[in-house]
N, C-alpha and C positions, 0 to 999 in steps of 0.2 A: 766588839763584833756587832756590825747592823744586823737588826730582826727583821723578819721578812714585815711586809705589811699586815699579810694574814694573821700572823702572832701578834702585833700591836694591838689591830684590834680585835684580836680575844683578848689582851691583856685591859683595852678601854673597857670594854665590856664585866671582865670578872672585877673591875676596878667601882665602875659606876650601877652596876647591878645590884651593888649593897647600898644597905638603908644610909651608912655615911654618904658612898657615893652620890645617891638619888636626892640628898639632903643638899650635898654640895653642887650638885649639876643646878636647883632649884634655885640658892643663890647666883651660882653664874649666869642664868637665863635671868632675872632677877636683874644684875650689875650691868650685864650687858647689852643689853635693850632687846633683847630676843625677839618679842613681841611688839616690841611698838619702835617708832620712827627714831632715827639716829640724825635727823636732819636738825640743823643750827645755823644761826646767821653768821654766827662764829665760824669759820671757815676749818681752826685747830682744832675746834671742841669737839666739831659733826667728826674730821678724820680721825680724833682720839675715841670716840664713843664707836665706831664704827671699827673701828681696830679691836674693841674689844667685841662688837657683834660676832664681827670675824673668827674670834679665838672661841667663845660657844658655839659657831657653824660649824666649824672645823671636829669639834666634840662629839656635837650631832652626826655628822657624816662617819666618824670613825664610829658610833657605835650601831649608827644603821646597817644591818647585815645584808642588806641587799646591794649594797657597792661592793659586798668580797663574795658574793656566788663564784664568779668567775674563778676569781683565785681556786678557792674549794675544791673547782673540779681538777683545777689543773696539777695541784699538791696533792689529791688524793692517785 
């Protein structure tokens, strides 16, 4: 059965709000270049490093609550 989105991300959230999770997100921002440039002359290496940028953006956005206000109202 799909979750709604809303429940996803309460579930990212009650997931990464613990000291494992925060520990783990630290490495993934860490791994994935979060912070600094994903650019290479390597044409595979810049699309692999940036595929993993990706997958930390993606983290970030599901645990920022201000992309599911909308939901909230509409579920409550």
């Amino acid at each position: 059965m799909p979750v709604s989105p809303l429940e996803l991300h309460r579930a990212y959230r009650r997931l990464f709000e613990s000291a494992d999770g925060r520990a783990v997100m630290e490495d993934l921002e860490r791994r994935g270049s979060f912070m600094r440039s994903t650019f290479s002359t390597d044409p595979g290496r810049a699309a692999f490093d940036e595929g993993r940028r990706s997958l930390v953006l993606h983290v970030k956005h599901m645990l920022d609550q201000t992309n599911f206000i909308n939901l909230k109202e509409i579920t409550q």
